[in-house]
HTML snippet that shows the backbone in 3Dmol.js (N, CA, C, O; Angstrom):
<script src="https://3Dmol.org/build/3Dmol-min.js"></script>
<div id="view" style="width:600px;height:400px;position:relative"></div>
<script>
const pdb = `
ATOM      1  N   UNK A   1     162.291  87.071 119.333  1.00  0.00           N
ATOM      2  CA  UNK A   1     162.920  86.581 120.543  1.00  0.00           C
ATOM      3  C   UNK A   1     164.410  86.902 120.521  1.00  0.00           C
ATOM      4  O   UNK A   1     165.052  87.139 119.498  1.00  0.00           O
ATOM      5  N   UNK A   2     164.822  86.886 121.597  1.00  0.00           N
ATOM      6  CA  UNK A   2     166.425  87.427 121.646  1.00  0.00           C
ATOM      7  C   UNK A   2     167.335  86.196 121.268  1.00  0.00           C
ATOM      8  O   UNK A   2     166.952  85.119 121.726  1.00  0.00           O
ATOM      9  N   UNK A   3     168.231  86.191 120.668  1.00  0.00           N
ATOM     10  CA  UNK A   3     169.330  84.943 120.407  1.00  0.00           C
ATOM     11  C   UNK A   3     170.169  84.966 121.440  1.00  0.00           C
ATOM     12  O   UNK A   3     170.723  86.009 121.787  1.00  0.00           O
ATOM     13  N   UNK A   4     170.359  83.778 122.060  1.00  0.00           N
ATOM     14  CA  UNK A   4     170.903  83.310 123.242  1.00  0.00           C
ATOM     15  C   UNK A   4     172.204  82.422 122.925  1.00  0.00           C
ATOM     16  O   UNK A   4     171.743  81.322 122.620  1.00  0.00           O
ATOM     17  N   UNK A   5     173.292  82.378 122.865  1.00  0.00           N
ATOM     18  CA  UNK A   5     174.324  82.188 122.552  1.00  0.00           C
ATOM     19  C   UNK A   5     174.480  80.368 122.834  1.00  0.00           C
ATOM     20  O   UNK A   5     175.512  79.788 122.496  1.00  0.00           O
ATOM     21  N   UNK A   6     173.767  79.917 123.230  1.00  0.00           N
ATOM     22  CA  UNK A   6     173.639  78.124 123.512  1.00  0.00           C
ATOM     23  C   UNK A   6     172.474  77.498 122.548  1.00  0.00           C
ATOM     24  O   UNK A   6     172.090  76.331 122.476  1.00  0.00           O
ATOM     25  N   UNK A   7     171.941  78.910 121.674  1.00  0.00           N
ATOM     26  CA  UNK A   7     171.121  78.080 120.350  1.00  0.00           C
ATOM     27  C   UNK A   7     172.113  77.859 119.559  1.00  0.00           C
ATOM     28  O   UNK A   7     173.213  78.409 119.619  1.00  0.00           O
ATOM     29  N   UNK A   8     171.705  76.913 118.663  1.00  0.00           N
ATOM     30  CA  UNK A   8     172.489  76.509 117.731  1.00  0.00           C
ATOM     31  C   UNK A   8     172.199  77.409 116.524  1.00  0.00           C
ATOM     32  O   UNK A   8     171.138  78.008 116.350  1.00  0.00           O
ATOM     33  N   UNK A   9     173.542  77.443 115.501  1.00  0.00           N
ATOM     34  CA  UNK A   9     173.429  78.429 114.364  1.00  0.00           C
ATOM     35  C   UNK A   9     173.789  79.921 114.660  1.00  0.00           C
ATOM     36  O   UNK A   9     173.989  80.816 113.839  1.00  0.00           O
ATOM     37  N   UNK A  10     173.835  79.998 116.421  1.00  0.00           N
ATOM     38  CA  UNK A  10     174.279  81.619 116.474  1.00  0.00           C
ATOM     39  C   UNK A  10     176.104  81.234 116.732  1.00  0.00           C
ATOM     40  O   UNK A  10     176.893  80.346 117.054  1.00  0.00           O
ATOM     41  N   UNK A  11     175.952  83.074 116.184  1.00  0.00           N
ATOM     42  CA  UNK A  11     177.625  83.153 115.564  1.00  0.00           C
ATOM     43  C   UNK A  11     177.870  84.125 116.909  1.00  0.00           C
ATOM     44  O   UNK A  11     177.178  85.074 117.278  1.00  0.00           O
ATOM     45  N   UNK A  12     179.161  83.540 117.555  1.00  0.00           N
ATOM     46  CA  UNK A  12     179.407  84.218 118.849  1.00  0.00           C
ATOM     47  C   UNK A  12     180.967  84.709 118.394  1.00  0.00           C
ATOM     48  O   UNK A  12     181.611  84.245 117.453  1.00  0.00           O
ATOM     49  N   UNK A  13     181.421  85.863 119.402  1.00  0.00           N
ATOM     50  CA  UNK A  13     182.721  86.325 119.695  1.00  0.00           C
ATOM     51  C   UNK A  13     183.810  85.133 120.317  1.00  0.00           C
ATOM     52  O   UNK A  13     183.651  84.640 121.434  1.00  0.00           O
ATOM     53  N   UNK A  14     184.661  84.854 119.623  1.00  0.00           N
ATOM     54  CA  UNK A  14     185.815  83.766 119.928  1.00  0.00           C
ATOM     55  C   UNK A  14     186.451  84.620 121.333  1.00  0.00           C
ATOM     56  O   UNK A  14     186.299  85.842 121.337  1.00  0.00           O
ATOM     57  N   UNK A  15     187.146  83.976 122.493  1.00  0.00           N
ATOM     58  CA  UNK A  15     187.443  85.171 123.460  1.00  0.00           C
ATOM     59  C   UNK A  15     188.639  84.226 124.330  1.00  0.00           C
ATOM     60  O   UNK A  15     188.785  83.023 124.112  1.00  0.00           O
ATOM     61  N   UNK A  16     189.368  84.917 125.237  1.00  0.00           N
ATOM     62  CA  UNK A  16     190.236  83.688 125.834  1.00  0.00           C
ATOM     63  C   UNK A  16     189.465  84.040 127.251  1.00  0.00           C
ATOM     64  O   UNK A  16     188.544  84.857 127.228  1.00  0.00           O
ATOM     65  N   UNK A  17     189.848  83.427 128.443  1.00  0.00           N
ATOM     66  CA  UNK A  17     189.375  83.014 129.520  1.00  0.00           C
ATOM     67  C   UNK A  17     188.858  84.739 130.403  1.00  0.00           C
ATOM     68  O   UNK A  17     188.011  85.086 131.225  1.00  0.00           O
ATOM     69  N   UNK A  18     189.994  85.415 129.588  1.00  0.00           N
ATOM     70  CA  UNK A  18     189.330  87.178 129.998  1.00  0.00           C
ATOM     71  C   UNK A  18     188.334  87.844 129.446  1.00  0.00           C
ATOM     72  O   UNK A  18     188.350  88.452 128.376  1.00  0.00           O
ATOM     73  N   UNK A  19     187.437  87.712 130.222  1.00  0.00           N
ATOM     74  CA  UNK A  19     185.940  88.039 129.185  1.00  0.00           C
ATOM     75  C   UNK A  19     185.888  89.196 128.420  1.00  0.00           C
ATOM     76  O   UNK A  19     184.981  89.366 127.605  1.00  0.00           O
ATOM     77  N   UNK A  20     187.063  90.277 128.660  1.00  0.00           N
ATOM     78  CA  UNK A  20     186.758  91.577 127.582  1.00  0.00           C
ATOM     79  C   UNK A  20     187.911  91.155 126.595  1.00  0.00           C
ATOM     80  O   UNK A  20     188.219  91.981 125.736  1.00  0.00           O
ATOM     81  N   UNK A  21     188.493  90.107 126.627  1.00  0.00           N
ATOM     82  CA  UNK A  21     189.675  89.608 125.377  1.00  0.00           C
ATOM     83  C   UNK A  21     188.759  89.451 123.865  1.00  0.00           C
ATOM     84  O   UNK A  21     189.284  89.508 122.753  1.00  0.00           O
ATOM     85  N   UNK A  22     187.678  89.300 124.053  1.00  0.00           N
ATOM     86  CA  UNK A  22     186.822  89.339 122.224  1.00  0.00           C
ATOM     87  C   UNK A  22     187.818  89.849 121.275  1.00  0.00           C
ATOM     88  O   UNK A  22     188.671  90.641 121.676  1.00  0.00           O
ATOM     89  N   UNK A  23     187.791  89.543 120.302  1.00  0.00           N
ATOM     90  CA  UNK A  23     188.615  90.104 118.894  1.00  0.00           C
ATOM     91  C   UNK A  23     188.278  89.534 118.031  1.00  0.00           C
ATOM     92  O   UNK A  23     187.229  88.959 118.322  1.00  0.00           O
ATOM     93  N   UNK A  24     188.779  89.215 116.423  1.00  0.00           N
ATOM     94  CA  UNK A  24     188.187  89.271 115.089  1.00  0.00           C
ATOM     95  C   UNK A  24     187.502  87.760 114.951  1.00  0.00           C
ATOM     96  O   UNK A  24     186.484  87.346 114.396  1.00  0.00           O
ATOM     97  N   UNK A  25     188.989  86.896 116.040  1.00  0.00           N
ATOM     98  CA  UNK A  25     187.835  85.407 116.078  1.00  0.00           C
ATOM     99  C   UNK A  25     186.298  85.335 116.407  1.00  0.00           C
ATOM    100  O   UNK A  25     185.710  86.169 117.095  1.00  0.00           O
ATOM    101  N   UNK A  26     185.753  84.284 115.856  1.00  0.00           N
ATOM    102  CA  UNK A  26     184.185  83.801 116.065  1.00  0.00           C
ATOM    103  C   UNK A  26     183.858  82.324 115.961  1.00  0.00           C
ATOM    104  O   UNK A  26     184.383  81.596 115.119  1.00  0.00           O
ATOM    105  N   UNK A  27     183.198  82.019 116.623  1.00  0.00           N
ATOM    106  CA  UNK A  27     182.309  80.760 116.461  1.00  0.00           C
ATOM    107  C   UNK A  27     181.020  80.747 116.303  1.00  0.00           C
ATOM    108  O   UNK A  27     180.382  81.750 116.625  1.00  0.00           O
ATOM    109  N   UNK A  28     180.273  79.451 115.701  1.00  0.00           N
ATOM    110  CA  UNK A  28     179.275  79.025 115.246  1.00  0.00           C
ATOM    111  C   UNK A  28     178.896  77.992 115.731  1.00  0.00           C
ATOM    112  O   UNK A  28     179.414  76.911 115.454  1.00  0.00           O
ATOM    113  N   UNK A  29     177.775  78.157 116.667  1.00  0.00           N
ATOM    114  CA  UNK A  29     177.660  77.318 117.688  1.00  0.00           C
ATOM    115  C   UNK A  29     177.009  75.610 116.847  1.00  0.00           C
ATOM    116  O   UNK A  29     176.395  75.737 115.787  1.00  0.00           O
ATOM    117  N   UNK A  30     177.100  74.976 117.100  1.00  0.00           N
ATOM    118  CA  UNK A  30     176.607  73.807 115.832  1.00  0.00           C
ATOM    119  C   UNK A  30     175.702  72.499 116.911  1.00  0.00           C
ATOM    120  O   UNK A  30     175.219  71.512 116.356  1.00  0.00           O
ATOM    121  N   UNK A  31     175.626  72.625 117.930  1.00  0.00           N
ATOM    122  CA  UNK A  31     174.879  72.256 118.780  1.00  0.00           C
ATOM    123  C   UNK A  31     174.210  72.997 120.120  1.00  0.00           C
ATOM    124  O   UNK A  31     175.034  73.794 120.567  1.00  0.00           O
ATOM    125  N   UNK A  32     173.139  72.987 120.798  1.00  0.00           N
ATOM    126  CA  UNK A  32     173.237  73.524 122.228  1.00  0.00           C
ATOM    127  C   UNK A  32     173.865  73.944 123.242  1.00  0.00           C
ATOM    128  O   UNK A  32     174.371  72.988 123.829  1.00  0.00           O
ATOM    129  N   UNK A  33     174.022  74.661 123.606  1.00  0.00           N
ATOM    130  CA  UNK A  33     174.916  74.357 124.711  1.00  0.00           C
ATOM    131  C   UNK A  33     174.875  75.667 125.749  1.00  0.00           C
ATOM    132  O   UNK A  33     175.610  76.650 125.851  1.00  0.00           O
ATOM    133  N   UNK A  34     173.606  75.207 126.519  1.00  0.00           N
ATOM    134  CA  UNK A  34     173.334  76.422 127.546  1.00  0.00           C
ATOM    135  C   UNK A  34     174.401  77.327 128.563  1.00  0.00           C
ATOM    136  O   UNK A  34     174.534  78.535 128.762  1.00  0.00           O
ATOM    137  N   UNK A  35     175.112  76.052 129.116  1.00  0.00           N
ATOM    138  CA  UNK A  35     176.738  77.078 130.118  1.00  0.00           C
ATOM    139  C   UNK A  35     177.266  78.074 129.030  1.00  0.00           C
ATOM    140  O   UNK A  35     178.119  78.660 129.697  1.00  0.00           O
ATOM    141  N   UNK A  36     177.305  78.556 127.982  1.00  0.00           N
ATOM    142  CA  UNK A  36     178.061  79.469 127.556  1.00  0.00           C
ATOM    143  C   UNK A  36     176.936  80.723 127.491  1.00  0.00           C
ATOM    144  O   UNK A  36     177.493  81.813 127.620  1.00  0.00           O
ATOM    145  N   UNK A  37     175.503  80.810 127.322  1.00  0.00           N
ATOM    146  CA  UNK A  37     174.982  81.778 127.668  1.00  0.00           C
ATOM    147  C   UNK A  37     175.380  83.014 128.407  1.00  0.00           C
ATOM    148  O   UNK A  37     175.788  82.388 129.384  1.00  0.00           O
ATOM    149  N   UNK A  38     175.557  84.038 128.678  1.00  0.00           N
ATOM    150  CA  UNK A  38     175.842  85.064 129.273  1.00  0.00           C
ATOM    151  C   UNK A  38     177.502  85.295 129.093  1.00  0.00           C
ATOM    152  O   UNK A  38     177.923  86.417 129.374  1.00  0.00           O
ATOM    153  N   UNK A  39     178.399  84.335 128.664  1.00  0.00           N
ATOM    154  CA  UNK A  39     179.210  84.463 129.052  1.00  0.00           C
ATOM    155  C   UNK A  39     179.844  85.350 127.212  1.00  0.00           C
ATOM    156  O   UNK A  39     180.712  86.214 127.334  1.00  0.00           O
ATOM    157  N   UNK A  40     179.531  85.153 126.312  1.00  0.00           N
ATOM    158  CA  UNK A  40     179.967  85.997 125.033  1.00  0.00           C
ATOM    159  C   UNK A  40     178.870  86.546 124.117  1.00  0.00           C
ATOM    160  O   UNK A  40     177.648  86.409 124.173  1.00  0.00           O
ATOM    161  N   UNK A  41     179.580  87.142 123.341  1.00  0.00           N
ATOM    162  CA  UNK A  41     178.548  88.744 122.858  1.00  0.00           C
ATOM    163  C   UNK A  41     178.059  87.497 121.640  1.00  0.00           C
ATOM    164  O   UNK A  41     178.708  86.594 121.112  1.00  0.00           O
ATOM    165  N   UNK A  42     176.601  87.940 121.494  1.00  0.00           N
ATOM    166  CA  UNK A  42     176.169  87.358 120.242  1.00  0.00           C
ATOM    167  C   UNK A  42     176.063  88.232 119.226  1.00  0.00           C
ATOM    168  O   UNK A  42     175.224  89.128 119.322  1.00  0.00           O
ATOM    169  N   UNK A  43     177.175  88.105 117.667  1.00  0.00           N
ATOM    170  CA  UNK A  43     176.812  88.895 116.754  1.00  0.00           C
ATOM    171  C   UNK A  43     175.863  88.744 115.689  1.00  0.00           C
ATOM    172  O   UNK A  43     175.937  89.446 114.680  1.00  0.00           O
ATOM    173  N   UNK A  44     174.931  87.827 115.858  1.00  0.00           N
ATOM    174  CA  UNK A  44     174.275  87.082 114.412  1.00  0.00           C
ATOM    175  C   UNK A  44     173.916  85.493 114.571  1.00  0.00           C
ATOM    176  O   UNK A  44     174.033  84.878 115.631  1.00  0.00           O
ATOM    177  N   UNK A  45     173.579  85.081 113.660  1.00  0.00           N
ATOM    178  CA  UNK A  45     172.867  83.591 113.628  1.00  0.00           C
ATOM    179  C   UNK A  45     172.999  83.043 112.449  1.00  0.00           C
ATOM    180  O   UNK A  45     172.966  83.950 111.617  1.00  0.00           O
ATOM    181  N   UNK A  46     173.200  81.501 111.697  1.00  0.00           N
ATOM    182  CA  UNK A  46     173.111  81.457 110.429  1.00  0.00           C
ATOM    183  C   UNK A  46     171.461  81.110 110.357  1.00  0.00           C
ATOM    184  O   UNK A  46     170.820  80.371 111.105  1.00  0.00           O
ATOM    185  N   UNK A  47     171.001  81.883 109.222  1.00  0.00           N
ATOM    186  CA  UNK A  47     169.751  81.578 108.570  1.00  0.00           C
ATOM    187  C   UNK A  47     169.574  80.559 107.841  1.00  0.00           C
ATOM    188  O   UNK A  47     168.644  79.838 108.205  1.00  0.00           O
ATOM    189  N   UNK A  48     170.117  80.251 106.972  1.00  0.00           N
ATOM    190  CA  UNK A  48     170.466  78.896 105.868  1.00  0.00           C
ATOM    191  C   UNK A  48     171.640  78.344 105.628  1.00  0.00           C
ATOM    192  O   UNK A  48     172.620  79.075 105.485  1.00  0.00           O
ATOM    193  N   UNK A  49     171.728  77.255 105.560  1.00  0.00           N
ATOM    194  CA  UNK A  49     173.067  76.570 105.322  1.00  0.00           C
ATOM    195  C   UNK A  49     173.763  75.267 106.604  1.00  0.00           C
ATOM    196  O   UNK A  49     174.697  74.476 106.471  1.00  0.00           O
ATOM    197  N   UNK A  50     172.785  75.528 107.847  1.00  0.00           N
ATOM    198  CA  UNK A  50     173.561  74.208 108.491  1.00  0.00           C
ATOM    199  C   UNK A  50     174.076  73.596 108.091  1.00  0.00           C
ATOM    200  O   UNK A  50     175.251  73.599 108.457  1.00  0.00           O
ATOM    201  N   UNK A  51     173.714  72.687 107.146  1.00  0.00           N
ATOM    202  CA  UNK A  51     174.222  71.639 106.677  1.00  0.00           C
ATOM    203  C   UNK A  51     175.965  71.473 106.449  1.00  0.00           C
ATOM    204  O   UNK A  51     176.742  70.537 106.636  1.00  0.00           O
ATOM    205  N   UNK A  52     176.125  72.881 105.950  1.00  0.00           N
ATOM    206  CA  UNK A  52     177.685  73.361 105.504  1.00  0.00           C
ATOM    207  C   UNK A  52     178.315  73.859 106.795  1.00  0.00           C
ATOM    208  O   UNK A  52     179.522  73.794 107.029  1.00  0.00           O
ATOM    209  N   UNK A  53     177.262  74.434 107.731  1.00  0.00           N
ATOM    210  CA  UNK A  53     178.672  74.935 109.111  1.00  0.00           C
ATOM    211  C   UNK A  53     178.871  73.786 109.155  1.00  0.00           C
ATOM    212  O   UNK A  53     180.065  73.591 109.384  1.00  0.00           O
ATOM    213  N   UNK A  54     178.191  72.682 109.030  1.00  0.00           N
ATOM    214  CA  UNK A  54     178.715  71.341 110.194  1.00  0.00           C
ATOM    215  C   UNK A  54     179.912  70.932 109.473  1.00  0.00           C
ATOM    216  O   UNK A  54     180.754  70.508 110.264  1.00  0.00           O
ATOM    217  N   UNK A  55     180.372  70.899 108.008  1.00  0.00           N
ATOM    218  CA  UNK A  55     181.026  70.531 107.328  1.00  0.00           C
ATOM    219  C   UNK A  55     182.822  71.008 107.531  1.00  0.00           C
ATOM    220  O   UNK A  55     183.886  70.528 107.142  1.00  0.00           O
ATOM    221  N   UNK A  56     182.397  72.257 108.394  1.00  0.00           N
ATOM    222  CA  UNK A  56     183.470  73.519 108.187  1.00  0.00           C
ATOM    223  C   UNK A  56     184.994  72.230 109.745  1.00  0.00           C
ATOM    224  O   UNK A  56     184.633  71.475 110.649  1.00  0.00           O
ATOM    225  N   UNK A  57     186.131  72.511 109.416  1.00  0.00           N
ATOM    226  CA  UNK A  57     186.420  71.343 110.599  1.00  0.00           C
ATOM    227  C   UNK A  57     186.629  72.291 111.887  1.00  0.00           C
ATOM    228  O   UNK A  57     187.061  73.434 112.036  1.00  0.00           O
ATOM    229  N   UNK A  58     186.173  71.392 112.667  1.00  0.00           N
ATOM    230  CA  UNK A  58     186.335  72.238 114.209  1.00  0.00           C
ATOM    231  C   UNK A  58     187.650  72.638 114.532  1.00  0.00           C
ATOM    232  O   UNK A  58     188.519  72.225 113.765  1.00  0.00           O
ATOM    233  N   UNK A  59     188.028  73.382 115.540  1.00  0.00           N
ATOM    234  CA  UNK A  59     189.286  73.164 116.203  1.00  0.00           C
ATOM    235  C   UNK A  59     189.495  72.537 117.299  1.00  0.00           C
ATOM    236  O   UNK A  59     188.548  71.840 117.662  1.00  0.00           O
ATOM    237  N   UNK A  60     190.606  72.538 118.101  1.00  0.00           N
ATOM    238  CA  UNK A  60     190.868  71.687 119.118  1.00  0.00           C
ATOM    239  C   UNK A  60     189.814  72.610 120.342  1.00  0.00           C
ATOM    240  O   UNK A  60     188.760  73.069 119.902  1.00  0.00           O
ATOM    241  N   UNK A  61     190.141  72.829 121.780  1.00  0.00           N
ATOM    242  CA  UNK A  61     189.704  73.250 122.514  1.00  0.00           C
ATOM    243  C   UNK A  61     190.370  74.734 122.379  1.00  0.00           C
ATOM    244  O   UNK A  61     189.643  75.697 122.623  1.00  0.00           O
ATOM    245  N   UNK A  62     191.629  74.937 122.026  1.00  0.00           N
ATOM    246  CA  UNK A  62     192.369  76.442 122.376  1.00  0.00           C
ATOM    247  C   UNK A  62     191.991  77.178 120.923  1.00  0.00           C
ATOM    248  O   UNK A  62     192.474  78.271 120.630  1.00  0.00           O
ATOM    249  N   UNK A  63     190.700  76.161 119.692  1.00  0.00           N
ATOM    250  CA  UNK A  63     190.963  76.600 118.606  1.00  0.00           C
ATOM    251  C   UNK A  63     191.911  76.756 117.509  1.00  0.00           C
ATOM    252  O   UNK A  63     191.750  77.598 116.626  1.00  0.00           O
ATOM    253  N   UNK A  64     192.901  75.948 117.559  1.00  0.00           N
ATOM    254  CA  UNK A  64     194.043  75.190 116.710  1.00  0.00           C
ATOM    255  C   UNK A  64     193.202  74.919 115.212  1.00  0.00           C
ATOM    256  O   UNK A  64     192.009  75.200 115.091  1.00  0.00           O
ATOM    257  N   UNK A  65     193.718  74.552 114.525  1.00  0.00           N
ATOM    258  CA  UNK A  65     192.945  73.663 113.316  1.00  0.00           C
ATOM    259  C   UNK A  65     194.215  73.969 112.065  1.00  0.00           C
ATOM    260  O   UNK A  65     194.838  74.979 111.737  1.00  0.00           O
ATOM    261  N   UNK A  66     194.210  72.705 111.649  1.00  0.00           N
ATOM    262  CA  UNK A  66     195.593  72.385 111.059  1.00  0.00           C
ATOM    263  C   UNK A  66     195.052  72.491 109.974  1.00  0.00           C
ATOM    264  O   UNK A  66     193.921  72.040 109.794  1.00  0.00           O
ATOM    265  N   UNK A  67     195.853  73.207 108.867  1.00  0.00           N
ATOM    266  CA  UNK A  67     194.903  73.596 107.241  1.00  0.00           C
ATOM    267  C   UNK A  67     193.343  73.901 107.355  1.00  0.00           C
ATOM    268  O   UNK A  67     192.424  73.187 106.954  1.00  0.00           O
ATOM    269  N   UNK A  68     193.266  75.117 107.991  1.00  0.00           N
ATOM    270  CA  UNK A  68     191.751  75.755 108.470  1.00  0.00           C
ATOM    271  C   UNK A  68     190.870  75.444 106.856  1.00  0.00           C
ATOM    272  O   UNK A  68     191.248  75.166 105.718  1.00  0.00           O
ATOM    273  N   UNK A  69     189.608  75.660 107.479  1.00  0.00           N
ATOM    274  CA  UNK A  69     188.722  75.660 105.829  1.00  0.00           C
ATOM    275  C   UNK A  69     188.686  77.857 105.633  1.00  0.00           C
ATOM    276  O   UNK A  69     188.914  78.887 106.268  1.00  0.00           O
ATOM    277  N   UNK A  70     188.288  77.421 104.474  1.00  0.00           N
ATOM    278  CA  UNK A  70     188.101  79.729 104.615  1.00  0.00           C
ATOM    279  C   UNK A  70     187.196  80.245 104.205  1.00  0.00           C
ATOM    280  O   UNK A  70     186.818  79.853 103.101  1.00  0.00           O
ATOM    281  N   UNK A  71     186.689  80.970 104.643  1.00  0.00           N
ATOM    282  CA  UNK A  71     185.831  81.852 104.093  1.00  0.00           C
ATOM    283  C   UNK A  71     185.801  82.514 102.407  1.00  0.00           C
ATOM    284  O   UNK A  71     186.768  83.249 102.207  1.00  0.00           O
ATOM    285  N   UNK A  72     185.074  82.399 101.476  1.00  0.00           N
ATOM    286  CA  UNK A  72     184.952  82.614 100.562  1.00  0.00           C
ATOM    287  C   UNK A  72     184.536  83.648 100.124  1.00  0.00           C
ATOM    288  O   UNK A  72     185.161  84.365  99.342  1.00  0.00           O
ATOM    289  N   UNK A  73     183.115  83.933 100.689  1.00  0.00           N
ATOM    290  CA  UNK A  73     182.095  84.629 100.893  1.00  0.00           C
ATOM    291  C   UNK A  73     181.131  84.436 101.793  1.00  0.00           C
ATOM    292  O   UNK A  73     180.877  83.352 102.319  1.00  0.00           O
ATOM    293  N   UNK A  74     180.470  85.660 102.031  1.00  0.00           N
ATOM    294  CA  UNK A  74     179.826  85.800 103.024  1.00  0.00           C
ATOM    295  C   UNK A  74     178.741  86.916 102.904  1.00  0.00           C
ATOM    296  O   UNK A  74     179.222  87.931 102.400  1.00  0.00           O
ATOM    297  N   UNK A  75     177.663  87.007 103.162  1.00  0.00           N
ATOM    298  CA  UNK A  75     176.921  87.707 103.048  1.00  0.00           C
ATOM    299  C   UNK A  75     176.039  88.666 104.441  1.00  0.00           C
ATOM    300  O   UNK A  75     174.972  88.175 104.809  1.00  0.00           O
ATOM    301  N   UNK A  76     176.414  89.695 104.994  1.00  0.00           N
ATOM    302  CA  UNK A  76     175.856  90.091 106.616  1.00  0.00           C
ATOM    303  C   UNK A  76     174.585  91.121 105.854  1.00  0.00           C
ATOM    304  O   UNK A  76     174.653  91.909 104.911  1.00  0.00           O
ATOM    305  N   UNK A  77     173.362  90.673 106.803  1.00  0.00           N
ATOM    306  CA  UNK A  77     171.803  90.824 106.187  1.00  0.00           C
ATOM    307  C   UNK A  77     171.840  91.273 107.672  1.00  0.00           C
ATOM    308  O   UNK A  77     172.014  90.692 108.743  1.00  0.00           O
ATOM    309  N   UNK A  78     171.537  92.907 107.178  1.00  0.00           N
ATOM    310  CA  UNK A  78     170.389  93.535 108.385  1.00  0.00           C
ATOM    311  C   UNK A  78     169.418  93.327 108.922  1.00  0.00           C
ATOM    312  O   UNK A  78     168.985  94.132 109.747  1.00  0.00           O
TER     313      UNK A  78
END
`;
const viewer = $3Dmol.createViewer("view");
viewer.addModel(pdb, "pdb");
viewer.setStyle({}, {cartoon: {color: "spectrum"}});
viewer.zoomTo();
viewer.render();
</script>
């Protein structure tokens, strides 16, 4: 089935209000949320690990986040 960007666990393009603005930001969607469908590119999904996106701290609405958490590692599976 195709991944639809309002499942949860898919990893979308971070973007500002200009829909071809996409760049290196991303999000991880951690609940539902159908209105964003169509509107950003889906690159991927997490397979294992919920438990830990939820852990990761959100940002504000513009994506702020004061002492971000970081990436360590990461593993991208064809």
């Amino acid at each position: 089935s195709e991944m639809c960007i309002r499942d949860r666990g898919v990893v979308g393009m971070a973007r500002s209000g200009y829909i071809h603005s996409a760049n290196s930001q991303f999000f991880i969607m951690t609940d539902a949320h159908s209105s964003l469908n169509g509107q950003y590119t889906v690159i991927g999904s997490v397979l294992d690990g919920m438990s830990v996106v939820r852990k990761i701290k959100q940002g504000a609405r513009n994506g702020a986040v004061k002492k971000p958490d970081v990436i360590k590692s990461a593993v991208i599976v064809k």
